[in-house]
C-alpha positions in Angstrom: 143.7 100.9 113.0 147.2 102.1 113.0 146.6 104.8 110.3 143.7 105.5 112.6 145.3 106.2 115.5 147.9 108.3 113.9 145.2 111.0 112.7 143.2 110.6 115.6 144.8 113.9 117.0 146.9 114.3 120.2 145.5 111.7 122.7 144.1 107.9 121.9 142.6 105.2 124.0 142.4 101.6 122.3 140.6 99.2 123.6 141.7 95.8 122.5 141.3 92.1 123.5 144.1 90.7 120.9 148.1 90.6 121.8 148.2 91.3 117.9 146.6 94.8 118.5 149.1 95.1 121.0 152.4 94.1 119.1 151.1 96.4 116.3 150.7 99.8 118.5 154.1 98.4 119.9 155.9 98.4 116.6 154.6 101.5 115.7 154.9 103.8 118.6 157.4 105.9 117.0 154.7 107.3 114.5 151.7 107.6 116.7 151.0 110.4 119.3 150.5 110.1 123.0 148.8 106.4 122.8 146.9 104.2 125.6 145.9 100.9 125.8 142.6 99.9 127.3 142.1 96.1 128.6 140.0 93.9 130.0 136.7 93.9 130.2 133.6 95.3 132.7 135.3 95.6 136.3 138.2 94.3 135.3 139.9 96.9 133.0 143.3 98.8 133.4 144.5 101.9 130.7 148.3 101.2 130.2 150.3 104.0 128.3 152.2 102.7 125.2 155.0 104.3 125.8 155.9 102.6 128.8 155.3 99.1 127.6 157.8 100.2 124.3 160.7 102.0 127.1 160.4 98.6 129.3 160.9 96.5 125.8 163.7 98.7 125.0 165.3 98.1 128.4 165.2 94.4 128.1 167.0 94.3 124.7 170.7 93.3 124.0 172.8 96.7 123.4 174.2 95.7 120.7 170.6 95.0 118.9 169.4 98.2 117.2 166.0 99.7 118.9 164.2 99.9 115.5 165.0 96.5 114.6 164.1 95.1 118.0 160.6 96.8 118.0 160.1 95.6 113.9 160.9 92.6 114.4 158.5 92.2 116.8 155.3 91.5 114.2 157.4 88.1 112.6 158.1 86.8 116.3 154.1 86.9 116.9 153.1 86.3 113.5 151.4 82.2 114.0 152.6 79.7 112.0 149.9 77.7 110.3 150.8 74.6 108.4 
């Protein structure tokens, strides 16, 4: 999907209904073009651009935390733990 999106050309919508969709695009916003998000479902849908979600993230971080790091590291935190 990534690889995808990063040939799709200048502008992509995703729709998606999984937060692991999400932590993916978030992760690797650096190497995609102008990218939206599209949830929710009938009525109930919103289109949120990417990089908005990854400069808020960025915001919230500890200074002293490198940016790339913060945004890789993102995929272990979500990763599930299954025993």
């Amino acid at each position: 999907m990534v690889l995808h999106t990063r040939h799709a050309g200048e502008t992509c919508v995703i729709h998606y209904d999984d937060n692991d969709v999400l932590i993916l695009l978030i992760t690797h916003n650096k190497s995609l073009t102008k990218c939206y998000m599209k949830e929710g479902r009938g009525t109930t849908t919103r289109i949120i651009d990417l990089s908005l979600v990854v400069n808020n993230l960025e915001m919230q971080r500890n200074p002293d935390i490198n940016k790339n790091c913060f945004m890789n590291v993102l995929i272990g935190v979500n990763a599930p733990i299954r025993l």
